[in-house]
C-alpha positions in Angstrom: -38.0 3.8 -70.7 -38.5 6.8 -73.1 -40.8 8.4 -75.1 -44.4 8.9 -74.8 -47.0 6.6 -73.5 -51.1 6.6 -72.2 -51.8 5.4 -69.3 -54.4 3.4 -68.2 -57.0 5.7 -67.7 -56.1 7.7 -71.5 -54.2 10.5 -70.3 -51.0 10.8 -72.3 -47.4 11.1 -70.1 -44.1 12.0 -71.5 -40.7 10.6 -70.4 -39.1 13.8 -69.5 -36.7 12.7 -67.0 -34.9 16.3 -66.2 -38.3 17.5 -65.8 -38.6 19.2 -62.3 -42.2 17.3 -61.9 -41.9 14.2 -63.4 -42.5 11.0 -61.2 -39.7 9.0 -60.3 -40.1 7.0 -63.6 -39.3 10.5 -65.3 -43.0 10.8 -66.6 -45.1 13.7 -66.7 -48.9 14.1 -68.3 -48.6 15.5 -71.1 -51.3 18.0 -71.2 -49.3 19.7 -68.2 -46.0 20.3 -70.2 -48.9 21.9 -73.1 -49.9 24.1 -70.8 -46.0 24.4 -68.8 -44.7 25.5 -72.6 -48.0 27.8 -73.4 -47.6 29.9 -69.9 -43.3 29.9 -70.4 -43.6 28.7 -66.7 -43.8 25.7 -64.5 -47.0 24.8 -63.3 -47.7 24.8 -59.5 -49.3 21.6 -57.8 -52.4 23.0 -57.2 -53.1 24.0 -60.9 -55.5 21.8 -62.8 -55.2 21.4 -66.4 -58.6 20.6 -67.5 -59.8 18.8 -71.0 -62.6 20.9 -72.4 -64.1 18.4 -74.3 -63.4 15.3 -71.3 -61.0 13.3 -74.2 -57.7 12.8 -71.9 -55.7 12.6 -74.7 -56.7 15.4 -76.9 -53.7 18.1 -76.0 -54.4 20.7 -78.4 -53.8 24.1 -76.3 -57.2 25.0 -77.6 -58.5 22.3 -75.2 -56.9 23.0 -72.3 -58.1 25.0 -69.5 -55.9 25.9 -66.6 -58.4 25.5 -63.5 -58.4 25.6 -59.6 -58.8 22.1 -58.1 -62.1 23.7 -56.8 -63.0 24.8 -60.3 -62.4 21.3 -62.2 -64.4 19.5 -59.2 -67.7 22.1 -60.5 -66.6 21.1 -64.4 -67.5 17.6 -63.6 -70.0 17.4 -61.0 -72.3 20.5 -62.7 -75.7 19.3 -62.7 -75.4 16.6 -60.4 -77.2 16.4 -57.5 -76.9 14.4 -54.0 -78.9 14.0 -51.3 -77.9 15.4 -48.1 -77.5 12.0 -47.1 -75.4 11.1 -49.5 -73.2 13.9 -49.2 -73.3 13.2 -45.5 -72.2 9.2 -46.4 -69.7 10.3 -48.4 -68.3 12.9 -46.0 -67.9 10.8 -43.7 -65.9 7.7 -45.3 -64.2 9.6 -47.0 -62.8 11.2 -43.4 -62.6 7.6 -42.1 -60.7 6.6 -44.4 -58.2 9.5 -44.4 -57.8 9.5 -40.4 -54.8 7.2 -40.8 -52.6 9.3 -43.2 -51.0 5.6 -44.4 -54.2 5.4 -45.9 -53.9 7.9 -48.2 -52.6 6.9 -51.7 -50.3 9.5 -52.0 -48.6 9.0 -48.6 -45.2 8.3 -48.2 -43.3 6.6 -45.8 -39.8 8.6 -45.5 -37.6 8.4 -42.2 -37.2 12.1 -40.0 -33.8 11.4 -39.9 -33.3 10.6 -43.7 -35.2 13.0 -44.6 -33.3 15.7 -42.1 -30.2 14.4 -44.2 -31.0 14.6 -47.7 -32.7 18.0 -47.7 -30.1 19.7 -46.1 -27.4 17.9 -48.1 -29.0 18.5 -51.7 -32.4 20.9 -50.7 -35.9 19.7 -51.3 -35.8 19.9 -55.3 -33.4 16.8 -55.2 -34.5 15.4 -52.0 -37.8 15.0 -54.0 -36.5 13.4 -56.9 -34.3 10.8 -54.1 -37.4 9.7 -52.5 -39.8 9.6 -56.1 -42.2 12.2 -54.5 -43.1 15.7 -55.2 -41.9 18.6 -53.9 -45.4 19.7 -51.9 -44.5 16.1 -50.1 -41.2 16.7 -49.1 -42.2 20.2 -47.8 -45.1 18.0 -46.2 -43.0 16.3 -44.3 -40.5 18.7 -43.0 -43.6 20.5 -41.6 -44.7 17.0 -40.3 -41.6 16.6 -38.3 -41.4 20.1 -37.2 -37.9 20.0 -39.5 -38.6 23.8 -40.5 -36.0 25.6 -38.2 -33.1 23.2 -38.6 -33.7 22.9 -42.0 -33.9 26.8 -42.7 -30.7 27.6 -40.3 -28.9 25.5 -42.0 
């Protein structure tokens, strides 16, 4: 597959295979790269690129905001209001459902020793494309196996 494409939900993806934060289908949103060629930088995983006017697929740079995760949660939730209750409710299932971490849709299943492997065979860039996750989840896992000090003698 090549090209460019919109998902599902109207955000716009590019097939940019080389690209160091594409999925492993090679596709990365699109408003990202905008932003990625606009800053002369790669974008961190905890940057937000945020639509101004809320159309996912309008890229125009002039629409694009480069937010905090914290920052884009206020964008859309201004002038809502919850109950303490609610907030409560929502608290709560939300940590229910997150105590199992296979739970989580981003979670990957990846083997200590496989992992132990790869990284130090190709380092976590490459290791990251192997497994089809991001980098922030490889570097997950190494912490979650206690894999810093072997990996970082190596």
């Amino acid at each position: 597959m090549t090209g460019r494409k919109r998902t599902n939900k109207g955000y716009v993806v590019l097939c940019v295979k080389k690209h160091p934060n594409s999925d492993r289908n090679g596709y990365i949103f699109e408003h990202r790269v905008v932003m990625e060629m606009h800053l002369q930088r790669l974008l961190t995983a905890d940057e937000i690129v945020h639509h101004k006017n809320e159309i996912e697929h309008d890229n125009r740079l002039e629409n694009l905001q480069l937010t905090t995760n914290k920052e884009h949660t206020t964008f859309h939730n201004l002038g809502r209001s919850y109950s303490s209750e609610t907030k409560a409710k929502i608290s709560e299932k939300a940590k229910k459902r997150f105590e199992n971490k296979e739970n989580h849709p981003s979670y990957k299943k990846i083997d200590r020793a496989v992992l132990k492997a790869v990284v130090m065979e190709k380092g976590p860039t490459l290791a990251a494309k192997h497994f089809g996750v991001t980098r922030k989840t490889i570097y997950n896992k190494i912490k979650e196996f206690g894999l810093e000090k072997e990996i970082n003698d190596k």
